[in-house]
BABALO-336233 format. One record per residue (C-alpha): residue number from 1; x, y, z. Coordinates in nm, 3 decimals. Each point is the difference from the previous one (the first is absolute). Example, Ala and Ser with C-alpha at 12.3 -4.5 7.8 and 13.67 -1.06 7.14 Angstrom:
residues 2
     k         u         v         w
     1     1.230    -0.450     0.780
     2     0.137     0.344    -0.066
This chain:
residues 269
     k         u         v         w
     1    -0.742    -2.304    -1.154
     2     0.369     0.054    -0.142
     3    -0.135     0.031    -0.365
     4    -0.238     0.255     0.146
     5     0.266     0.188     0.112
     6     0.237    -0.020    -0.255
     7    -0.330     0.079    -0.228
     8    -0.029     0.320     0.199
     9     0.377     0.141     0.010
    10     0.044    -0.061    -0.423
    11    -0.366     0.214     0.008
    12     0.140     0.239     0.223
    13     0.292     0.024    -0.222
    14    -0.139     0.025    -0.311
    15    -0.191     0.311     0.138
    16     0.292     0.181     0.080
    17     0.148    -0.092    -0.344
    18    -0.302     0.135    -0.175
    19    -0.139     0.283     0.187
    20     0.353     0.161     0.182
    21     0.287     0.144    -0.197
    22     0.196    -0.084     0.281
    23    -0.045    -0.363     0.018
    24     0.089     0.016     0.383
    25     0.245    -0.374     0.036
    26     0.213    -0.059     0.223
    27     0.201    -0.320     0.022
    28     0.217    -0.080     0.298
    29     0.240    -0.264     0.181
    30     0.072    -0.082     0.346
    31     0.262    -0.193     0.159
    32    -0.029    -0.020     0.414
    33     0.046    -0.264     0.262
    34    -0.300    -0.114     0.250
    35     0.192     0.011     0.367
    36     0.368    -0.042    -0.064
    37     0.090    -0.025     0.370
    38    -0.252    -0.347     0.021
    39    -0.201     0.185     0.260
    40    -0.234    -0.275     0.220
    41     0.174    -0.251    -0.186
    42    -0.141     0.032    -0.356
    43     0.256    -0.044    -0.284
    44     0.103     0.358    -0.213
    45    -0.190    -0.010    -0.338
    46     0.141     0.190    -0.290
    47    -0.276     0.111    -0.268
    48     0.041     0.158    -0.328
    49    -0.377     0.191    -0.064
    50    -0.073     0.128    -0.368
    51    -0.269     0.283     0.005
    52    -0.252     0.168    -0.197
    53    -0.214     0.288     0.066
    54    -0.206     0.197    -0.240
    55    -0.133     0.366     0.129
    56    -0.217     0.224    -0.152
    57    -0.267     0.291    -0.003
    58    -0.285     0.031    -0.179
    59    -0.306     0.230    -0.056
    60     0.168     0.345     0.021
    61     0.176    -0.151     0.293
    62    -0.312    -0.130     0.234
    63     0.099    -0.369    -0.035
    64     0.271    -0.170     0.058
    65     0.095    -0.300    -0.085
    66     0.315    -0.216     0.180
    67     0.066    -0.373    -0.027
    68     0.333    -0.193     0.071
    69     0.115    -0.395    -0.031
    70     0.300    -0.127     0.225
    71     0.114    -0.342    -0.047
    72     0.291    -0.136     0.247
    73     0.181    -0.249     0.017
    74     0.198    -0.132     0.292
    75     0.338    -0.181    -0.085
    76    -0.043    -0.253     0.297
    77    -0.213    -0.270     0.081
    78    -0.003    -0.007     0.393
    79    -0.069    -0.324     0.031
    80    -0.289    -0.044    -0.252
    81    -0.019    -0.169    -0.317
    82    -0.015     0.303    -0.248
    83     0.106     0.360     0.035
    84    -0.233     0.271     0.114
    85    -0.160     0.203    -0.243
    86    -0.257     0.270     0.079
    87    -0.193     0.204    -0.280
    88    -0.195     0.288     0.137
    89    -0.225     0.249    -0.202
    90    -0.100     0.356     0.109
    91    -0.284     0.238    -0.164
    92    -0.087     0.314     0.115
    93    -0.239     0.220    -0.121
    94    -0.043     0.348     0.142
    95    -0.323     0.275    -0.135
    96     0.123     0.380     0.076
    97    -0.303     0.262     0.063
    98     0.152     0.365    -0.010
    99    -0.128     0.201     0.284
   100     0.147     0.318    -0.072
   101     0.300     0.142    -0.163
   102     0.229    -0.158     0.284
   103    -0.222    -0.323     0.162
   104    -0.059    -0.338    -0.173
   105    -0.259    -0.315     0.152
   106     0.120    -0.280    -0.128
   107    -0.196    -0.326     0.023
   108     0.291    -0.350     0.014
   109    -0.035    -0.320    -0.097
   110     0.261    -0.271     0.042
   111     0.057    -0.349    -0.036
   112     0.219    -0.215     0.056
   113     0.139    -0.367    -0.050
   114     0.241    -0.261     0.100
   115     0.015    -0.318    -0.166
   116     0.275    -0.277     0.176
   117     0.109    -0.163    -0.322
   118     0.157    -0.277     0.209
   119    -0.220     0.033     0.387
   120     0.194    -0.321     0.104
   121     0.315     0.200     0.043
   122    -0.132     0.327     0.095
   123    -0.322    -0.076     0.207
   124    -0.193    -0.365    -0.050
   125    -0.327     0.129     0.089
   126    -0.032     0.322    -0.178
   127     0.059     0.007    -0.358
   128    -0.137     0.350    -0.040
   129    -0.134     0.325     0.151
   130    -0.198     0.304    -0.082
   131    -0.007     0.346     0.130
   132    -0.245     0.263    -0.062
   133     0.047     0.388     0.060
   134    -0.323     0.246    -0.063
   135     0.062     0.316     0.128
   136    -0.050     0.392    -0.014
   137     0.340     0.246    -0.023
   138    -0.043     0.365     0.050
   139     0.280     0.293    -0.135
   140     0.059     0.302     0.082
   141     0.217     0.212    -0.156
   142     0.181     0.300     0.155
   143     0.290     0.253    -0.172
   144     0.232    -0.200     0.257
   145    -0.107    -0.379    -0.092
   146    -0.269    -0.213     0.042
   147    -0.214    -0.185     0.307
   148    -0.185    -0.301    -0.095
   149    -0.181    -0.234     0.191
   150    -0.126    -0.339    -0.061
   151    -0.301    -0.264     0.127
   152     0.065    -0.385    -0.073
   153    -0.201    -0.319     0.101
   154     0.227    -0.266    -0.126
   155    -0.142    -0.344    -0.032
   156     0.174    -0.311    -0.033
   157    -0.070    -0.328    -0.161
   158     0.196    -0.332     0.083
   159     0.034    -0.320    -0.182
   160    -0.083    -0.216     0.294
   161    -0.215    -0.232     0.033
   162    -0.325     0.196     0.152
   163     0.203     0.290     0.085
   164    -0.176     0.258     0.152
   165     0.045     0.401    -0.197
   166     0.227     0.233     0.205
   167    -0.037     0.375     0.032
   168     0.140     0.319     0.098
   169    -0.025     0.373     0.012
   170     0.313     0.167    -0.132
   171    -0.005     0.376     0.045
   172     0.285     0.230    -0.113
   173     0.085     0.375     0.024
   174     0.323     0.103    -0.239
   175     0.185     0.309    -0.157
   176     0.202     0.045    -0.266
   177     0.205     0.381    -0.025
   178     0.106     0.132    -0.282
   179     0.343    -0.015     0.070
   180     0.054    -0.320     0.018
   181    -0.127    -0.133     0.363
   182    -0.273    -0.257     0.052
   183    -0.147    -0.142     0.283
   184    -0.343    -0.259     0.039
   185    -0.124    -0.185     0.329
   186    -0.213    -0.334     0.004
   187    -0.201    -0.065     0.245
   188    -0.126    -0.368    -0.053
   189    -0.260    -0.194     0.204
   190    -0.086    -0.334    -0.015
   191    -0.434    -0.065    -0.002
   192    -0.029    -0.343    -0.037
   193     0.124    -0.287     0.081
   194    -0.111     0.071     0.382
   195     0.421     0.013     0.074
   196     0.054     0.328    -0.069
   197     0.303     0.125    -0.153
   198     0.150     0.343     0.014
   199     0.282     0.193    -0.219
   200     0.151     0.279    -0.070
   201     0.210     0.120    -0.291
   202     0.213     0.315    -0.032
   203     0.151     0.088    -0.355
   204     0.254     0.318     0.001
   205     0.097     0.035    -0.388
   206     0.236     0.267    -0.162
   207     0.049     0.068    -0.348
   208     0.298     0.218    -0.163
   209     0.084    -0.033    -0.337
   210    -0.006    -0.346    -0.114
   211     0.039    -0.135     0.344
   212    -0.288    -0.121     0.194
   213     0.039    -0.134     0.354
   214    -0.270    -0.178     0.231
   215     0.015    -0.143     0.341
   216    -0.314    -0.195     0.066
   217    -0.052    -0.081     0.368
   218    -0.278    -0.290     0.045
   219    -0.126    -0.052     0.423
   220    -0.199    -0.277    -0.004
   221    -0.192    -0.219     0.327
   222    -0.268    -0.057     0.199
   223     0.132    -0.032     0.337
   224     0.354    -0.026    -0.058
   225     0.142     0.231    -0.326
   226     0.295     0.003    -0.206
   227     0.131     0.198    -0.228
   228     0.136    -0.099    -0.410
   229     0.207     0.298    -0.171
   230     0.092     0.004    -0.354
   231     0.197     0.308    -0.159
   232     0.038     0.029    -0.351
   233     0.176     0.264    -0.248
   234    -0.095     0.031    -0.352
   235     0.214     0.170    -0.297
   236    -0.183     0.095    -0.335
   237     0.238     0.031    -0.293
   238    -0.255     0.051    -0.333
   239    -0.205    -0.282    -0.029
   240     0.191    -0.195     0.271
   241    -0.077    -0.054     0.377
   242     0.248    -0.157     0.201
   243    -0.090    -0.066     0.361
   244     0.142    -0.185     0.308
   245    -0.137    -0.100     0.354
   246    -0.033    -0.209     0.329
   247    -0.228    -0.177     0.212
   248     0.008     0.026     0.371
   249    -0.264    -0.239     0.132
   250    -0.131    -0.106     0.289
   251     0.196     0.217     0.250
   252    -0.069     0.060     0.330
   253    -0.106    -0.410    -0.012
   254     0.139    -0.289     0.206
   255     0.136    -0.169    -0.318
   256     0.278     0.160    -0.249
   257    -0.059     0.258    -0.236
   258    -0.039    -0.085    -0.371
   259     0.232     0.264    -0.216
   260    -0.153    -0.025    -0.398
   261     0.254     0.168    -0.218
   262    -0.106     0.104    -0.371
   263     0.138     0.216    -0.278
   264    -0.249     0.020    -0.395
   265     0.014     0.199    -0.280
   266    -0.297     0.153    -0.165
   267    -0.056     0.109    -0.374
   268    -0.326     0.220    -0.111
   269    -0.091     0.006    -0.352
């Protein structure tokens, strides 16, 4: 399964080289530390993760085409006998139908893996996952911005041992002004198992310049919820993307919050 993928990100590369003048790279590092308070007693873990995405249209624009490779690497061992090390691959493919001058139906597909290059350290029973995402996005465009919405029915494969599939219904409703302001709601529901899940997520954005700022807000339960925040910042110079942000997990729980610092860089060629 690996050579498959690796198989499939050179191909997807190799189209971009050929077919885009833009070849649409971008190679990126990040340096953050996994719950540096020690939060219901787990031990910090600093990680260094290399990155590489590849984005691209094709067809006059009606396909696109977006695949990225992380690989991290956690500096301590936490009692195991290796250091944790966690590959994950992510292809998404996306079809664009023009309705009109100003609306687009677009038809997603994503994928996406996680391979736990050392599962004794990071989780002894599950040495991989997969996610699916088909789903159907509808734009609208307007002099002042544009409204979107979007229908998902994630599904989600797990490397245990007769693990049963898990799915959801993600539905979201966003807008993105032309002056800079951007705001998209999640609404996520959890089908099956029978346990059903319930979140929420909230992502104000504003972009001025070569600044970009985020705060996504994450409410998550079935009975009892809590809520994870991470704000971020970005600052393009050129080519180069430098970002920093925070974690804020698990409040509003009975154990600590985990705080998840992390500053990359980003260069697009």
């Amino acid at each position: 399964m690996k050579r498959f993928l690796v198989l499939l990100t050179a191909l997807t590369l190799l189209t971009g080289f050929v077919f885009a003048e833009d070849i649409g790279l971008t190679a990126g590092l990040e340096f953050g530390v996994v719950n540096i308070g020690e939060g219901d007693g787990f031990e910090k873990q600093p990680y260094l993760m290399p990155n590489l995405v590849y984005e691209n249209a094709f067809l006059d624009e009606a396909l696109d085409v977006y695949a990225e490779l992380d690989y991290s690497f956690g500096f301590n061992k936490n009692g195991g006998d290796s250091f944790p090390m966690l590959l994950e691959f992510d292809l998404a493919l996306g079809y664009n139908l023009k309705l009109g001058s100003a609306s687009t139906l677009s038809f997603l597909l994503e994928d996406y893996w996680a391979f736990c290059l050392s599962p004794e350290v990071i989780e002894p029973d599950l040495p991989y996952f997969m996610e699916l995402y088909p789903g159907v996005k509808f734009n609208q465009g307007f002099d002042f911005g544009d409204i979107y919405a979007k229908l998902e029915f994630p599904l989600y494969f797990f490397g245990y041992k007769d693990a049963d599939l898990a799915c959801d219904i993600w539905f979201t409703a966003g807008f993105k002004s032309n002056v800079g302001f951007g705001i998209y709601i999640t609404e996520k529901f959890g089908i099956k198992p029978e346990a059903e899940h319930h979140a929420i997520r909230v992502v104000p954005s504003f972009e001025y310049g070569p600044i970009y700022a985020e705060l996504k807000t994450d409410l998550i339960g079935s009975d009892d919820f809590f809520l994870n925040l991470t704000p971020k910042v970005n600052y393009n110079f050129n080519a180069f993307n430098f970002y920093v942000k925070c974690e804020f997990d698990f409040i509003g729980t009975d154990g600590d919050i985990w705080i998840t610092p992390a500053l990359g860089a980003t260069f697009s060629f």
